[in-house]
Backbone bond lengths (Angstrom), bond angles and torsions (degrees), N, CA, C in turn:
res aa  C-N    CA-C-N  psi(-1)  N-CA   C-N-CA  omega(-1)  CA-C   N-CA-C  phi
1 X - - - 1.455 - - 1.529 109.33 -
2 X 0.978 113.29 159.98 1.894 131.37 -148.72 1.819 78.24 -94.37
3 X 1.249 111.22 154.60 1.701 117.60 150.32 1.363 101.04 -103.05
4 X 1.456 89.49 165.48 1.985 112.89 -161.51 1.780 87.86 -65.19
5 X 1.562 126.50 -38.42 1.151 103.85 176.82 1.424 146.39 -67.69
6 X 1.506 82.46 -17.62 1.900 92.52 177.51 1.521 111.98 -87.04
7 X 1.587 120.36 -12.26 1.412 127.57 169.41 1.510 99.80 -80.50
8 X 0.943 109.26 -42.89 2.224 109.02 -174.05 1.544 91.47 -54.17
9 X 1.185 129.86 -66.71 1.271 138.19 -157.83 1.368 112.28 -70.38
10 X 0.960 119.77 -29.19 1.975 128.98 176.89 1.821 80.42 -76.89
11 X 1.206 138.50 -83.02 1.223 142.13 -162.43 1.573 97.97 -32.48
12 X 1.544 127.19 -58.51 0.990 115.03 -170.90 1.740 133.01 -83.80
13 X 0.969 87.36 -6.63 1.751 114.87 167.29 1.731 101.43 -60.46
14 X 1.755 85.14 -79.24 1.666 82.11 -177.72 1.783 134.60 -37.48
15 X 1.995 85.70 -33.47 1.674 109.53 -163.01 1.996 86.73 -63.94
16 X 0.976 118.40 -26.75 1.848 118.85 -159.54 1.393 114.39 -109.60
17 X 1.688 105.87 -11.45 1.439 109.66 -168.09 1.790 106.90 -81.50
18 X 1.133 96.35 -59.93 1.802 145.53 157.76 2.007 98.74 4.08
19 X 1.257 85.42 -82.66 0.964 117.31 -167.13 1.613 124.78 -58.44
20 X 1.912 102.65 -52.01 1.082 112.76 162.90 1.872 124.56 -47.89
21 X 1.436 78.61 -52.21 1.752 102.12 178.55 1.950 104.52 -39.20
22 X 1.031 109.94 -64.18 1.407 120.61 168.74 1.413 124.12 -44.22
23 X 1.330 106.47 -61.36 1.540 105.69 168.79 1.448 133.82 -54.50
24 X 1.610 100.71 -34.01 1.697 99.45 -179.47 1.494 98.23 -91.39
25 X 2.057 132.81 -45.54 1.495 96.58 178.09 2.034 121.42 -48.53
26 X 1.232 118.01 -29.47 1.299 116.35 -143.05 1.502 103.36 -98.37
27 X 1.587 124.58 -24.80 0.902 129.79 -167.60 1.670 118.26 -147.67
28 X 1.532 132.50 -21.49 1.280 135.77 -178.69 1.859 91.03 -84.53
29 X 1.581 102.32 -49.85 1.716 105.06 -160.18 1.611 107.07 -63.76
30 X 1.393 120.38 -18.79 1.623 126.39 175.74 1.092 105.85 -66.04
31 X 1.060 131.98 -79.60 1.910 165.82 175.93 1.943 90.40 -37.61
32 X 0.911 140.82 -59.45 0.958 138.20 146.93 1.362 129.99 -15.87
33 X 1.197 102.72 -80.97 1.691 127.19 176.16 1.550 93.49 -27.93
34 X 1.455 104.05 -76.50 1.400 147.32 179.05 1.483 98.64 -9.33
35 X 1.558 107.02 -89.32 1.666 109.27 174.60 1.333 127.93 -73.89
36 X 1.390 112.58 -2.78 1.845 100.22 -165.41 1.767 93.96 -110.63
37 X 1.380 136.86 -2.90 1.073 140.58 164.47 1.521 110.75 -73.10
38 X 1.479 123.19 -79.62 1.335 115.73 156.28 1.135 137.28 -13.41
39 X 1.466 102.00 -55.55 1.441 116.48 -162.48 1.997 105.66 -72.47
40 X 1.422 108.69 -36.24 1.471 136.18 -172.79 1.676 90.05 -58.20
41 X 1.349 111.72 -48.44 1.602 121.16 -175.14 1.196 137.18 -45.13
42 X 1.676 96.59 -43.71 1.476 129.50 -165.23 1.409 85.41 -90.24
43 X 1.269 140.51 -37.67 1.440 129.89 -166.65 1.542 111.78 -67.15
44 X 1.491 99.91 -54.50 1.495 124.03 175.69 1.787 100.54 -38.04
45 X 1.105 92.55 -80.63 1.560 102.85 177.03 1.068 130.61 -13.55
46 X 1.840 100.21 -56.06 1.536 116.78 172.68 1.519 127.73 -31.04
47 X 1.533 91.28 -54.95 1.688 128.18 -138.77 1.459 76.48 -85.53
48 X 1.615 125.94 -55.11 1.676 115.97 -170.81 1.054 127.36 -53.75
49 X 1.603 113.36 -46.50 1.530 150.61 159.43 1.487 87.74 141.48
50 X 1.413 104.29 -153.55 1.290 119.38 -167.59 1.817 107.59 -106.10
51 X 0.845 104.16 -38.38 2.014 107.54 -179.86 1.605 95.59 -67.39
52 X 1.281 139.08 -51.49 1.361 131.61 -146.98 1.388 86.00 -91.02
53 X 1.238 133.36 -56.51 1.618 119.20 167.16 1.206 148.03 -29.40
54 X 1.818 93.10 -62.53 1.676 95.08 155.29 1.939 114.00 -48.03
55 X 1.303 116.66 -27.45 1.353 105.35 -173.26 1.042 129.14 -73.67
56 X 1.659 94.74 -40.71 1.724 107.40 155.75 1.114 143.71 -23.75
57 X 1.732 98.88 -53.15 1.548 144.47 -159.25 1.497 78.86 -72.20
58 X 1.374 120.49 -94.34 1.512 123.22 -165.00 1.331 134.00 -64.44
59 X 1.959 105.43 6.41 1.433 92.84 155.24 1.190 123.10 -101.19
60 X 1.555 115.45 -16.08 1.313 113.74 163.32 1.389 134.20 -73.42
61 X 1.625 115.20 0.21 1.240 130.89 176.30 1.484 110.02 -92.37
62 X 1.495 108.46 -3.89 1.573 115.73 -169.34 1.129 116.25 89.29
């Protein structure tokens, strides 16, 4: 049989796990997406320069 502490602590695990879990698929992982895709872009870009990028840009856009 379990002690009351290892049930308190499973209870509160779940009570913190739960929740988090929810917040980052539904709302941290968007907001995320959001800036670190862009942002990944602009770096890339940098590093190519700007003419070979734009070229990039529009052949992979078709």
């Amino acid at each position: 049989m379990e002690s009351v502490v290892n049930i308190v602590s499973r209870i509160i695990g779940y009570v913190l796990f739960v929740p988090f879990i929810c917040f980052y698929s539904y709302v941290l992982g968007p907001v995320l997406k959001a800036v670190l895709i862009p942002g990944g872009l602009v770096v890339l870009a940098l590093i190519m320069g700007p003419a070979k990028a734009w070229r990039v840009w529009k052949a992979a856009n078709g």
